[in-house]
DRENPA-397030 format. One record per atom (N, C-alpha, C): residue number from 0; residue in one letter; x, y negated, z negated; atom name. Coordinates in Angstrom, 2 decimals, padded with zeros to 5 digits. Example, Ala and Ser with C-alpha at 12.3 -4.5 7.8 and 13.67 -1.06 7.14 Angstrom:
BEGIN
i=0	aa=a	px=013.19	py=005.69	pz=-007.80	at=N .
i=0	aa=a	px=012.30	py=004.50	pz=-007.80	at=CA .
i=0	aa=a	px=013.20	py=003.30	pz=-007.80	at=C .
i=1	aa=s	px=012.85	py=002.25	pz=-007.08	at=N .
i=1	aa=s	px=013.67	py=001.06	pz=-007.14	at=CA .
i=1	aa=s	px=012.90	py=-000.03	pz=-007.87	at=C .
This chain:
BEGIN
i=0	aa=x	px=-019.31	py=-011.90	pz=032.63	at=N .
i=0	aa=x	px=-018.56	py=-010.98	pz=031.78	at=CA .
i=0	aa=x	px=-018.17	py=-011.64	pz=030.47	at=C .
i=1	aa=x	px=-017.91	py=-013.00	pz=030.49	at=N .
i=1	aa=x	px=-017.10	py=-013.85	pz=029.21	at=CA .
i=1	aa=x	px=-018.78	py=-013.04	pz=028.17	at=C .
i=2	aa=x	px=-019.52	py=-013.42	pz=028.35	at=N .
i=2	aa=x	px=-020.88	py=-013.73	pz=027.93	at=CA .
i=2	aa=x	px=-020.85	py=-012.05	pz=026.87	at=C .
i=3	aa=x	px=-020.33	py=-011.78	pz=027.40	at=N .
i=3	aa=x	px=-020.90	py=-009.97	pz=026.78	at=CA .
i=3	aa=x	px=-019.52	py=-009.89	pz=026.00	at=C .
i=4	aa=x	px=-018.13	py=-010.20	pz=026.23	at=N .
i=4	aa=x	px=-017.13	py=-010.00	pz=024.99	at=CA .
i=4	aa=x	px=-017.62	py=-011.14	pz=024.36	at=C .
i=5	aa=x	px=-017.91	py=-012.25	pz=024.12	at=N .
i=5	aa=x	px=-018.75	py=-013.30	pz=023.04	at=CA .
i=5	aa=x	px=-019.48	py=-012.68	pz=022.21	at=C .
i=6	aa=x	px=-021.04	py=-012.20	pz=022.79	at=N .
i=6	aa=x	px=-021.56	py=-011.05	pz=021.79	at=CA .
i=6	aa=x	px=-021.19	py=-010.07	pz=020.97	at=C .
i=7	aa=x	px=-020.37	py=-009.27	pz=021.71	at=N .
i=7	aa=x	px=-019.52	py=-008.35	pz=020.82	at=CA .
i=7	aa=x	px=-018.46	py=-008.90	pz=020.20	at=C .
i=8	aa=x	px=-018.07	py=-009.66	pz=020.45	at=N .
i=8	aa=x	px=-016.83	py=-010.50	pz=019.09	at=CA .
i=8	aa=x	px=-017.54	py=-011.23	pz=018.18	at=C .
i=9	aa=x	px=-019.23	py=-011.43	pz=018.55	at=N .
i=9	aa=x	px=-020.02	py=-011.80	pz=017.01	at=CA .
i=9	aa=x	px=-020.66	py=-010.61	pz=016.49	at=C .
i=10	aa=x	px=-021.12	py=-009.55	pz=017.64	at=N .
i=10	aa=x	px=-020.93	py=-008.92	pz=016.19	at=CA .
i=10	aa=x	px=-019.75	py=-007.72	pz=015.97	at=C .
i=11	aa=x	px=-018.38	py=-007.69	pz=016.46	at=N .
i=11	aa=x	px=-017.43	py=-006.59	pz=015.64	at=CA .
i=11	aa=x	px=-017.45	py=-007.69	pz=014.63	at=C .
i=12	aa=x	px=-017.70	py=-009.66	pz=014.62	at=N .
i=12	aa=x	px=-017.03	py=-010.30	pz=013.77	at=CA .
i=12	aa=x	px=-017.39	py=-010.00	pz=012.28	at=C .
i=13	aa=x	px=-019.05	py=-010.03	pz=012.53	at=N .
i=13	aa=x	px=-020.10	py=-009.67	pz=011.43	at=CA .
i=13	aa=x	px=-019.95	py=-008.64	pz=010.63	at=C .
i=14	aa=x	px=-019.67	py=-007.44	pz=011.63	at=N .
i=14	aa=x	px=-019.30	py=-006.22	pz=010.91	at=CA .
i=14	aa=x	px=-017.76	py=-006.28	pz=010.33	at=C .
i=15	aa=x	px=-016.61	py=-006.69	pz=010.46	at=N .
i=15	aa=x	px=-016.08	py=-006.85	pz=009.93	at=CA .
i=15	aa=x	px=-016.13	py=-007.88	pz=008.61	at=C .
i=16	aa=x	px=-016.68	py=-008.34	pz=008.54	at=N .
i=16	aa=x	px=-017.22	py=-009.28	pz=007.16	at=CA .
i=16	aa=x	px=-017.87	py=-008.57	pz=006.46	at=C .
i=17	aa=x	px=-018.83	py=-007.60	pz=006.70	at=N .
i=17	aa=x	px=-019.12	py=-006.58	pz=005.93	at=CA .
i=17	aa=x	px=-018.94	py=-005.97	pz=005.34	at=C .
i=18	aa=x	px=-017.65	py=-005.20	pz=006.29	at=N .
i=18	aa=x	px=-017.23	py=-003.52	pz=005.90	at=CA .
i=18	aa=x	px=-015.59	py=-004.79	pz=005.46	at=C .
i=19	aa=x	px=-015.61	py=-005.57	pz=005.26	at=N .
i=19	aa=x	px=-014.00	py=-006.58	pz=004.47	at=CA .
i=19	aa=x	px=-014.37	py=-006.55	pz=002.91	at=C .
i=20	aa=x	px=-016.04	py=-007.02	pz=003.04	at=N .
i=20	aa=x	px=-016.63	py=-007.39	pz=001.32	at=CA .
i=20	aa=x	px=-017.00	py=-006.06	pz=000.54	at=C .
i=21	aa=x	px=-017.64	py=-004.97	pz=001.15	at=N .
i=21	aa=x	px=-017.58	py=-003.51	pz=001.15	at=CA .
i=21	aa=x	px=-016.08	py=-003.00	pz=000.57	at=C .
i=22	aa=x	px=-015.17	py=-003.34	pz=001.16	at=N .
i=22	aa=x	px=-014.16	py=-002.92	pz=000.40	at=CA .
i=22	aa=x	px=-013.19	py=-003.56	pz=-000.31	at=C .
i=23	aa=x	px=-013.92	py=-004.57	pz=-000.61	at=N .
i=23	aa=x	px=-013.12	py=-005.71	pz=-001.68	at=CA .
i=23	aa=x	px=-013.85	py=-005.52	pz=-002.88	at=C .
i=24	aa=x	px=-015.33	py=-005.00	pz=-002.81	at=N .
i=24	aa=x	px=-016.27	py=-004.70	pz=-004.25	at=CA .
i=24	aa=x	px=-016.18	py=-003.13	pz=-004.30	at=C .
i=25	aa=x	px=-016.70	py=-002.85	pz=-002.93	at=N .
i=25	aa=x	px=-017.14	py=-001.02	pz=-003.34	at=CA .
i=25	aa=x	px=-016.71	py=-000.30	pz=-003.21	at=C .
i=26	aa=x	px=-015.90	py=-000.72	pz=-002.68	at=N .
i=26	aa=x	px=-014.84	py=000.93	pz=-002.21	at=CA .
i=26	aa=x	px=-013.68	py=001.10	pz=-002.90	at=C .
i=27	aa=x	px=-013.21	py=000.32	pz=-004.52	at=N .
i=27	aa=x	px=-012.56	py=000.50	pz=-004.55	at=CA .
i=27	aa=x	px=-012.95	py=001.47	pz=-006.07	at=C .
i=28	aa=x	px=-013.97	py=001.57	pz=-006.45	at=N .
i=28	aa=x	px=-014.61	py=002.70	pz=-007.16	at=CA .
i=28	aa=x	px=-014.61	py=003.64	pz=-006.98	at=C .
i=29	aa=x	px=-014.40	py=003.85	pz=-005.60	at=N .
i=29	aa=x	px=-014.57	py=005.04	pz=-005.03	at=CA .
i=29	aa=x	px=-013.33	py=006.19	pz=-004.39	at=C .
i=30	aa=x	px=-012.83	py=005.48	pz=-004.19	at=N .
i=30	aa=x	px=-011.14	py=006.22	pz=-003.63	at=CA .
i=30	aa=x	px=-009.56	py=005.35	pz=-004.44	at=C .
i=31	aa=x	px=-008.76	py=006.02	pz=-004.43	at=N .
i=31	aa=x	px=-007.57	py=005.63	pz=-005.26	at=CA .
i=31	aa=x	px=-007.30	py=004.31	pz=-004.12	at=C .
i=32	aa=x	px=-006.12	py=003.38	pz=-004.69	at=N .
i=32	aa=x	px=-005.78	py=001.88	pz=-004.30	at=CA .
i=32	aa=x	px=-005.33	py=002.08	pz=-002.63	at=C .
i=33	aa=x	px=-004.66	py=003.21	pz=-002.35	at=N .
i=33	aa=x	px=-003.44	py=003.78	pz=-001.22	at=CA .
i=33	aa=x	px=-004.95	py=003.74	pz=-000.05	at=C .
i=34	aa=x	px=-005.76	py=004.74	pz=-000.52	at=N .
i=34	aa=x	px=-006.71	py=004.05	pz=000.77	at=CA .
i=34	aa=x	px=-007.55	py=003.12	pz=000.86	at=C .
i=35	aa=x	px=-007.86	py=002.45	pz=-000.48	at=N .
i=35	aa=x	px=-008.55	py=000.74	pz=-000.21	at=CA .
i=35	aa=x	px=-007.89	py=000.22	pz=001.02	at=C .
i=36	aa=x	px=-006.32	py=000.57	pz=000.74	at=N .
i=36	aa=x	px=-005.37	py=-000.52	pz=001.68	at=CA .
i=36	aa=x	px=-005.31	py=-000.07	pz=003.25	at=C .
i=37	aa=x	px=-005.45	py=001.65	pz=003.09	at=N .
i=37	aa=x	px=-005.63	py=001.85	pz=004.44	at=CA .
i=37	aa=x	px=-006.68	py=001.01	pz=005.19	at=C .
i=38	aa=x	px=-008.13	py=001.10	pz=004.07	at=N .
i=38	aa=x	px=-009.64	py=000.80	pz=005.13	at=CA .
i=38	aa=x	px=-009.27	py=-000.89	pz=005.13	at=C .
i=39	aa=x	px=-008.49	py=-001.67	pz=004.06	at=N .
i=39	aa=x	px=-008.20	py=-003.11	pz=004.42	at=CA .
i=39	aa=x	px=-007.56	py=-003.04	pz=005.90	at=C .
i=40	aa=x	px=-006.61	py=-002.35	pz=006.45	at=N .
i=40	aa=x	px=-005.65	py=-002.49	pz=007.08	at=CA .
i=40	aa=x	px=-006.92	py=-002.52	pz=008.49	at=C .
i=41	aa=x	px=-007.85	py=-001.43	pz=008.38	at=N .
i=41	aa=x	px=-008.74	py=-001.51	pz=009.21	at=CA .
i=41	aa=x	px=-009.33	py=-002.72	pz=009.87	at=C .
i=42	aa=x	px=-010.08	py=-004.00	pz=009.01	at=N .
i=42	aa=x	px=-010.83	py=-004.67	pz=008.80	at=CA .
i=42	aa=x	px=-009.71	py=-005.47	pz=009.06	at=C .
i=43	aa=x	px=-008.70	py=-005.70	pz=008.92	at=N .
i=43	aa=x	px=-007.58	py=-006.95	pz=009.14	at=CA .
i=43	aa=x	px=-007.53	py=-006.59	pz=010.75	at=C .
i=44	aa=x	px=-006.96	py=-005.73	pz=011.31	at=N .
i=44	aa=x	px=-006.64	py=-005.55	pz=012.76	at=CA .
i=44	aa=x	px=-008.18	py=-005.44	pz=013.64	at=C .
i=45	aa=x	px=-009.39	py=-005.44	pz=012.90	at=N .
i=45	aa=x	px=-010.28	py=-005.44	pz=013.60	at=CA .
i=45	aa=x	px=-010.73	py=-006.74	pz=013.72	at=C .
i=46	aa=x	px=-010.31	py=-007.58	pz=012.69	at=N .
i=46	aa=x	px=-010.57	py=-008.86	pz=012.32	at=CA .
i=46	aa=x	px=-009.54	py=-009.99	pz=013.77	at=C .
i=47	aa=x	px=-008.67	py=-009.60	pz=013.41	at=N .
i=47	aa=x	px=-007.43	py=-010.27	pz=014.27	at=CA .
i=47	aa=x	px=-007.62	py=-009.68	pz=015.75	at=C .
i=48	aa=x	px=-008.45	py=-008.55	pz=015.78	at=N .
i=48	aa=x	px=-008.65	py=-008.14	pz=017.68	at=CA .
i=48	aa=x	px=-010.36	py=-008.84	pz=018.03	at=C .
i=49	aa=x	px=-010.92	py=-009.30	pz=017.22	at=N .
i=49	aa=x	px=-012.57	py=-009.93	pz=017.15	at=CA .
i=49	aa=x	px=-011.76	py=-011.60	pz=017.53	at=C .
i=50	aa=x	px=-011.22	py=-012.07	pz=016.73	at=N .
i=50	aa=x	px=-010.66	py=-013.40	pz=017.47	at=CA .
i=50	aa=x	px=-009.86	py=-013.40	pz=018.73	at=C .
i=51	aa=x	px=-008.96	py=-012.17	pz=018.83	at=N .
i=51	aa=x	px=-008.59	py=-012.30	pz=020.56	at=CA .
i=51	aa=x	px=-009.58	py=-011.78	pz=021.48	at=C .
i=52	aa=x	px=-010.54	py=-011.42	pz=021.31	at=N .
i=52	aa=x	px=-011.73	py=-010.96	pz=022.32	at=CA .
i=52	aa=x	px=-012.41	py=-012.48	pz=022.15	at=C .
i=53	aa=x	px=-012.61	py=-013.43	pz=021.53	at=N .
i=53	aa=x	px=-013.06	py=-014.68	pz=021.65	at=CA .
i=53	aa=x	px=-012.42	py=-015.71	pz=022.67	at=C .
i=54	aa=x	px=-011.07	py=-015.41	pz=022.10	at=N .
i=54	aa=x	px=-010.52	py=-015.96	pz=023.29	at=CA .
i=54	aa=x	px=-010.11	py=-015.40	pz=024.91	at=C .
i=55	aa=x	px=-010.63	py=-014.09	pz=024.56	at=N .
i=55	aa=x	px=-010.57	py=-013.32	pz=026.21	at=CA .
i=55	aa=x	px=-011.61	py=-014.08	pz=027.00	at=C .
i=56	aa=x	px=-012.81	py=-014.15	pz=026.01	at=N .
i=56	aa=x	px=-014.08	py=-014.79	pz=026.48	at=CA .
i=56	aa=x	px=-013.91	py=-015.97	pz=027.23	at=C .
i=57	aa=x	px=-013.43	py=-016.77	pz=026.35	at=N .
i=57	aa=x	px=-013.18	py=-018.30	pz=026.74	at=CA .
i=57	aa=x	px=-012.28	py=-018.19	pz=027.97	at=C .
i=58	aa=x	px=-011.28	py=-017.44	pz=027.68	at=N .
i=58	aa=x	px=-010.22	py=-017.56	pz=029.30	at=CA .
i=58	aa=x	px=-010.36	py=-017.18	pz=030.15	at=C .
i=59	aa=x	px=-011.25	py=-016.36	pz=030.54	at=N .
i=59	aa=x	px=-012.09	py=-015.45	pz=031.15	at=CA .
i=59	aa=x	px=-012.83	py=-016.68	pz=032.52	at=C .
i=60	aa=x	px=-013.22	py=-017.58	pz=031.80	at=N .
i=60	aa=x	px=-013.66	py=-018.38	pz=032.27	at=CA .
i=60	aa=x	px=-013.14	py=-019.24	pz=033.30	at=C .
i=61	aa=x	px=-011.87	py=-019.59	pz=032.66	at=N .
i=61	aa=x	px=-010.42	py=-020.45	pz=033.44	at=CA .
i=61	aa=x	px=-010.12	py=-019.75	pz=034.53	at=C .
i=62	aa=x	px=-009.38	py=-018.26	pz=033.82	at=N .
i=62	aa=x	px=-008.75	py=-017.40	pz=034.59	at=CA .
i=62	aa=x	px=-009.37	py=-015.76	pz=034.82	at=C .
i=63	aa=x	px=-010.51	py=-016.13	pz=036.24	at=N .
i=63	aa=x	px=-011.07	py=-014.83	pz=035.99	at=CA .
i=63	aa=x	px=-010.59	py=-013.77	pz=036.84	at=C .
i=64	aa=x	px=-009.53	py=-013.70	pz=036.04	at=N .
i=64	aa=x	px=-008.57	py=-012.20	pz=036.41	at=CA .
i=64	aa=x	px=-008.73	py=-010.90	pz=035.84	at=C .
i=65	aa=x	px=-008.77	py=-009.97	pz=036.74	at=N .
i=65	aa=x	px=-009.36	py=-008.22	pz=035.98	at=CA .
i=65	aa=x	px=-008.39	py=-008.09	pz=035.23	at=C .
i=66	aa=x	px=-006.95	py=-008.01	pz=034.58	at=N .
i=66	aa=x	px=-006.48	py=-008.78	pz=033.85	at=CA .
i=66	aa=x	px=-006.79	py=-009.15	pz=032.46	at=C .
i=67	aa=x	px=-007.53	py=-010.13	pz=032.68	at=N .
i=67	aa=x	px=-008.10	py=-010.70	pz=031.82	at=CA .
i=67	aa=x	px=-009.72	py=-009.72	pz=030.89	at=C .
i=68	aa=x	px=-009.99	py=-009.39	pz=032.00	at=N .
i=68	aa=x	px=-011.10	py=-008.43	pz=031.75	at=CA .
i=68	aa=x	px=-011.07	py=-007.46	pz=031.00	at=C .
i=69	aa=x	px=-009.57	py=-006.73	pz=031.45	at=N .
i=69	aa=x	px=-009.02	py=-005.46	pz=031.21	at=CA .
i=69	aa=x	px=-008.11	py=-005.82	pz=029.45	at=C .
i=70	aa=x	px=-007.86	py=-006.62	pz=029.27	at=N .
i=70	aa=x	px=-007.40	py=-007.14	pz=028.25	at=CA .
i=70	aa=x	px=-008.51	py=-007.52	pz=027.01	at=C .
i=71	aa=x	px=-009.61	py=-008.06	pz=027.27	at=N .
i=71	aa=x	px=-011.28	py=-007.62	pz=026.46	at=CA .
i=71	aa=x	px=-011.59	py=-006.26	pz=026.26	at=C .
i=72	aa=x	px=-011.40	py=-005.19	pz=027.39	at=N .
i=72	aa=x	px=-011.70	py=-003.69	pz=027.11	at=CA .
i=72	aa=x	px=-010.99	py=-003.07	pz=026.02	at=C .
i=73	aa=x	px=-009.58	py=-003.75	pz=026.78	at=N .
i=73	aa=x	px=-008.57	py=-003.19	pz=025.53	at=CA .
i=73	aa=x	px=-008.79	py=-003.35	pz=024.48	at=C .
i=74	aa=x	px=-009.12	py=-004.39	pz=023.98	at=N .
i=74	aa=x	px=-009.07	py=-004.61	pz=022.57	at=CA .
i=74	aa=x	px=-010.53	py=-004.22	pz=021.85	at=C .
i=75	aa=x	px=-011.28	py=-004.40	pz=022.36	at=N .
i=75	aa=x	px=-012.45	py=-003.84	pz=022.15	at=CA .
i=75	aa=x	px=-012.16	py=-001.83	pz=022.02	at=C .
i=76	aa=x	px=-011.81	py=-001.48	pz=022.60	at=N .
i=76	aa=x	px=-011.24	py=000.62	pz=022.67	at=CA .
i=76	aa=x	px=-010.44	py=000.07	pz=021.47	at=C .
i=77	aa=x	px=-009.43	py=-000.34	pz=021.26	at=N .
i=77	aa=x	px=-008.65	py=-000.54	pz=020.21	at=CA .
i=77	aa=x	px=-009.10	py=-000.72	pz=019.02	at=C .
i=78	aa=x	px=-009.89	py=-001.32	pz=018.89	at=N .
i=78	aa=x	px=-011.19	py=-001.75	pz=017.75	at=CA .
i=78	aa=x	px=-011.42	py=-000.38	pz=017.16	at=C .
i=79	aa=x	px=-012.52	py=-000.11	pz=018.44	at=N .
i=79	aa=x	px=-013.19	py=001.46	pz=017.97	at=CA .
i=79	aa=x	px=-012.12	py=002.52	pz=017.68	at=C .
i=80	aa=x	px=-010.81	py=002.55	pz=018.42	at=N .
i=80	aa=x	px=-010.17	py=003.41	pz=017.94	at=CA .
i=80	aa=x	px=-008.81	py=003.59	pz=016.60	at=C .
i=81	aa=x	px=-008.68	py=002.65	pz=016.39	at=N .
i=81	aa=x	px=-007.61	py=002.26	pz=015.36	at=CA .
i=81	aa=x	px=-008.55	py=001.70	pz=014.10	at=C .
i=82	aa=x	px=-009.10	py=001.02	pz=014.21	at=N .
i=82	aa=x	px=-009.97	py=000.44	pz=012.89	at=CA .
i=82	aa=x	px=-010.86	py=001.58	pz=012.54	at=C .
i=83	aa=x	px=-011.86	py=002.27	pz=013.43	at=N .
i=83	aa=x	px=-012.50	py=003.41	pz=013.28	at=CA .
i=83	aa=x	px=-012.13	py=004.29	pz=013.03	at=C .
i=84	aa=x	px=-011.05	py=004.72	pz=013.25	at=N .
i=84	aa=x	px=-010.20	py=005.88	pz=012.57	at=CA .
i=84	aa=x	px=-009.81	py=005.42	pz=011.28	at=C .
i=85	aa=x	px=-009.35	py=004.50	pz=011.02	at=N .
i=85	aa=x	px=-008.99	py=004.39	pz=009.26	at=CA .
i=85	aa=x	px=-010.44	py=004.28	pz=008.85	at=C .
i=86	aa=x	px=-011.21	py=003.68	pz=009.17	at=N .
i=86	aa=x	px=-012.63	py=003.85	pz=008.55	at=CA .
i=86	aa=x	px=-013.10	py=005.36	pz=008.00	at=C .
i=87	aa=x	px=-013.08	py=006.25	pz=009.41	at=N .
i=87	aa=x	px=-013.71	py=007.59	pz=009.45	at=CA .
i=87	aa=x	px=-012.01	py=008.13	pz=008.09	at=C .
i=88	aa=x	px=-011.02	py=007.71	pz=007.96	at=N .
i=88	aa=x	px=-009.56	py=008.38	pz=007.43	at=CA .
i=88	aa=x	px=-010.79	py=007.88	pz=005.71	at=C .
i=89	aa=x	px=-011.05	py=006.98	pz=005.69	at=N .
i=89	aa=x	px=-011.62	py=006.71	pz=004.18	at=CA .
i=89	aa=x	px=-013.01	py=006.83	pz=003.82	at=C .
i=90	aa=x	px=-013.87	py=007.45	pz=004.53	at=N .
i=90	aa=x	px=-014.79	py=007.83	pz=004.33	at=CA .
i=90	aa=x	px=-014.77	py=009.55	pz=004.32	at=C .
i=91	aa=x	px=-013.84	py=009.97	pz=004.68	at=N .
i=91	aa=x	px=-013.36	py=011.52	pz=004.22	at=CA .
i=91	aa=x	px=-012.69	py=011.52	pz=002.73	at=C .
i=92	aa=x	px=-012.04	py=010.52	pz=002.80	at=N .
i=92	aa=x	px=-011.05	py=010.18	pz=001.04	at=CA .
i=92	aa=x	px=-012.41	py=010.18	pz=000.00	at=C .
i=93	aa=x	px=-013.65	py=009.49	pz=000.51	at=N .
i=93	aa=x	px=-014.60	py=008.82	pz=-000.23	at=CA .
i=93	aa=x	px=-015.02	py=010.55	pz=-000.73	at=C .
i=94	aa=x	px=-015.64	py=011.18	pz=000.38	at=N .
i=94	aa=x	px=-016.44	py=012.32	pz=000.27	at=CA .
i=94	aa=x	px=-015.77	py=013.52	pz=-000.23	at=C .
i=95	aa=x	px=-014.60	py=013.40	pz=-000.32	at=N .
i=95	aa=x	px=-013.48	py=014.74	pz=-000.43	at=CA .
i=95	aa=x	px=-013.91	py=016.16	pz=000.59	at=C .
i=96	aa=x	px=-014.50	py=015.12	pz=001.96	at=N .
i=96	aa=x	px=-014.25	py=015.85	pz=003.26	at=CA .
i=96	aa=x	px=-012.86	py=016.50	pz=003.73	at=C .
i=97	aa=x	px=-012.63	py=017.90	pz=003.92	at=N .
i=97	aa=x	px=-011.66	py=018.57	pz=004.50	at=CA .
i=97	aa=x	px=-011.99	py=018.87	pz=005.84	at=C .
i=98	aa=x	px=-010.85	py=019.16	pz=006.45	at=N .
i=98	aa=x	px=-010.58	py=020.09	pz=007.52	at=CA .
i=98	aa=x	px=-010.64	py=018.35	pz=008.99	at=C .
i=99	aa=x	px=-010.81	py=017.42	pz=008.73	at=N .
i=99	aa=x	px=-010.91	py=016.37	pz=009.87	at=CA .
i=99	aa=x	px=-009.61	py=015.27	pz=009.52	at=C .
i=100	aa=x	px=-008.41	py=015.76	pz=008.39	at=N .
i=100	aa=x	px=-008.04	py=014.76	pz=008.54	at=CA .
i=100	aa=x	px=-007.29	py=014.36	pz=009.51	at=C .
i=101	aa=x	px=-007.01	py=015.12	pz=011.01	at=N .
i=101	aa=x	px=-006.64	py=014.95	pz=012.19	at=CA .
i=101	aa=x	px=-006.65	py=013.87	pz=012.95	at=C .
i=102	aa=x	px=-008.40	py=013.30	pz=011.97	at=N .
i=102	aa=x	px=-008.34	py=012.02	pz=012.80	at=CA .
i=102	aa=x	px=-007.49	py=010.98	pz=012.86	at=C .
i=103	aa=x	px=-006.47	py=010.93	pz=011.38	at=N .
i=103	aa=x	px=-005.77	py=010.16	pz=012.06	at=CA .
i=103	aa=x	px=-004.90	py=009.93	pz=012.51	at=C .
i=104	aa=x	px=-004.56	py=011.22	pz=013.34	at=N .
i=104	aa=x	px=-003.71	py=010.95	pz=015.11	at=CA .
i=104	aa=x	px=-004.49	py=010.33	pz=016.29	at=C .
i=105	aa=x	px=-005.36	py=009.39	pz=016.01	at=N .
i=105	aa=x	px=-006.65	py=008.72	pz=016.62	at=CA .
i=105	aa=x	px=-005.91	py=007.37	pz=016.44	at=C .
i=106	aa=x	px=-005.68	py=006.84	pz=015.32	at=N .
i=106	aa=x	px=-005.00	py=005.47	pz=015.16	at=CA .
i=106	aa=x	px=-003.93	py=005.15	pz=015.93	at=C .
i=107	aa=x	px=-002.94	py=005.81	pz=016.32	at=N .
i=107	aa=x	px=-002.06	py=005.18	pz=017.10	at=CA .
i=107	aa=x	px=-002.37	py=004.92	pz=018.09	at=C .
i=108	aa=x	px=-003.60	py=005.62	pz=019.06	at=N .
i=108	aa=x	px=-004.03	py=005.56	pz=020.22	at=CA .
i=108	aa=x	px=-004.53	py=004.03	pz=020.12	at=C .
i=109	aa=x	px=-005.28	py=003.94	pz=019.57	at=N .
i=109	aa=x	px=-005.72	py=002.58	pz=019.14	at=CA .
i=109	aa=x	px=-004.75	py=001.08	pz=019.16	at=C .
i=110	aa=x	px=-003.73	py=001.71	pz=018.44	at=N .
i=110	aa=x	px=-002.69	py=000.66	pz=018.76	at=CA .
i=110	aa=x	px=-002.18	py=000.17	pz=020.17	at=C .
i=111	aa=x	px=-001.97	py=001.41	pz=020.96	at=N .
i=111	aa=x	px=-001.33	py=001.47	pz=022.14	at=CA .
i=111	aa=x	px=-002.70	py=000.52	pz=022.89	at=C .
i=112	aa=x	px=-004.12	py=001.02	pz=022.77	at=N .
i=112	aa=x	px=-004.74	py=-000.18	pz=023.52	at=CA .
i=112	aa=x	px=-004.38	py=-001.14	pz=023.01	at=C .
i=113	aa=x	px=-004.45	py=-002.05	pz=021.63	at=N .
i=113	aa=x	px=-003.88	py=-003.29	pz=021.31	at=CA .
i=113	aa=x	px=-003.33	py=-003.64	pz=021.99	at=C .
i=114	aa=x	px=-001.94	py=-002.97	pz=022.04	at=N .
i=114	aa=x	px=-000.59	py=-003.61	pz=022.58	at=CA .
i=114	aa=x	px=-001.32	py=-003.64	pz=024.49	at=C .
i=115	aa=x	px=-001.69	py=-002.88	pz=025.12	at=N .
i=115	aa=x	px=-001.92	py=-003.02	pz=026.26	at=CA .
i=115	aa=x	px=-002.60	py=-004.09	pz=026.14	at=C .
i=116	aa=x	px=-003.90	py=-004.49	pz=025.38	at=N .
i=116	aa=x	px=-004.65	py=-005.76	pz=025.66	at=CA .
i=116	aa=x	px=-003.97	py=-007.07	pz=025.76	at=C .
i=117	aa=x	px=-002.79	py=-006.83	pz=025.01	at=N .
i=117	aa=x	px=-002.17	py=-007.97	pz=024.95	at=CA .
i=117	aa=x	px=-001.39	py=-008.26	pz=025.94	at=C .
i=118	aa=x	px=-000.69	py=-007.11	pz=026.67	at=N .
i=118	aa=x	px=000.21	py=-006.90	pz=027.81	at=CA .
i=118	aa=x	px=-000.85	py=-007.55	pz=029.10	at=C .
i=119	aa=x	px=-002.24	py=-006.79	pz=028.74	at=N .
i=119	aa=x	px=-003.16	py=-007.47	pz=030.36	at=CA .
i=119	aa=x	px=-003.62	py=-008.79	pz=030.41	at=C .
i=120	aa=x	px=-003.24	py=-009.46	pz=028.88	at=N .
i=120	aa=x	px=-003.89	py=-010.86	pz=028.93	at=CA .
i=120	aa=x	px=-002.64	py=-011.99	pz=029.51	at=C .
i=121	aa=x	px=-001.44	py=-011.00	pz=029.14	at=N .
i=121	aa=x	px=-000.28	py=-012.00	pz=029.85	at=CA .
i=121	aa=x	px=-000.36	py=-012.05	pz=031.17	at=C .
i=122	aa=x	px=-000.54	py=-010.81	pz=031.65	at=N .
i=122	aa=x	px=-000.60	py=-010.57	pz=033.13	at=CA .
i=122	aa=x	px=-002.00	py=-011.27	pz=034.07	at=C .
i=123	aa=x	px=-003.13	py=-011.36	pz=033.02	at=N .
i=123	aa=x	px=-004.32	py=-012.15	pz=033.61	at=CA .
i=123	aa=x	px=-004.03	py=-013.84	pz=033.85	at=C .
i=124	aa=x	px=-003.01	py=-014.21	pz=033.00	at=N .
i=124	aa=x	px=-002.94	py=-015.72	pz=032.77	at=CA .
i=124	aa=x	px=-001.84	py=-015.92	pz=033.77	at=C .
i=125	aa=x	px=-001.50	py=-014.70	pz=034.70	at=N .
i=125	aa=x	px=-000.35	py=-015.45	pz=035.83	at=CA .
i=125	aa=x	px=-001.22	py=-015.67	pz=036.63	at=C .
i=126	aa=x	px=-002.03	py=-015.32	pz=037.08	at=N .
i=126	aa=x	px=-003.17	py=-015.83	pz=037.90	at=CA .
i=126	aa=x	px=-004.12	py=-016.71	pz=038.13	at=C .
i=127	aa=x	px=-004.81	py=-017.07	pz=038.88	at=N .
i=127	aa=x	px=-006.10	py=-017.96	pz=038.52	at=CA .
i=127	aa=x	px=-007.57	py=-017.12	pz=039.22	at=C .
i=128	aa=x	px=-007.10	py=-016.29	pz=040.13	at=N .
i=128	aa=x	px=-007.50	py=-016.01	pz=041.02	at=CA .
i=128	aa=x	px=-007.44	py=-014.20	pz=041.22	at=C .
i=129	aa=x	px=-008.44	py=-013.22	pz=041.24	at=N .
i=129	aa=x	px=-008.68	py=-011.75	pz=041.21	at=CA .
i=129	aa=x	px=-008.85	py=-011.18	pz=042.15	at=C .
């Protein structure tokens, strides 16, 4: 299992280096400053949940607790749902798409996995053993 959040924390890492330089050059031509900062805000918390899925990986190893497992899922759903929603929130700003800006009552959901990933990685590290 470590083996497969590794992969995917190289590449959400990649893609976040992307879609970071993307909106440090191009996106800011394109939509007013208020949502540059939203889609930054994206790329920072996707950035900062790509290094704790690295280390889910690695501990994973030590302590292979579901737990621990469940704490990689999390943050990984959290990813797609909180970073992806400000993504999809500024690519509607970009297009002067109406009628979806709903999505972002999508972002908090996103958070709430965060915070759980973080809650299952405490709870994986009381263990050694699943």
């Amino acid at each position: 299992m470590h083996k497969g959040f590794l992969r995917t924390a190289a590449v959400l890492g990649a893609l976040a280096v992307t879609l970071g330089a993307f909106g440090a050059h191009g996106l800011k031509t394109m939509v007013p400053p208020e949502t540059v900062s939203t889609f930054e805000t994206g790329v920072r918390y996707q950035f900062y949940h790509t290094f704790a899925l690295l280390a889910i990986a690695i501990l994973f190893e030590k302590f292979p607790h579901r737990n621990i497992r469940y704490a990689g899922v999390c943050f990984i759903t959290g990813i797609v749902l909180f970073s992806g929603s400000l993504y999809a929130l500024t690519l509607l700003q970009a297009t002067n798409t109406v009628g979806l800006r709903g999505i972002g009552a999508i972002t908090p959901i996103g958070g709430v996995f965060f915070i759980a990933g973080w809650i299952f990685l405490f709870l994986g590290l009381g263990n050694k053993k699943a």
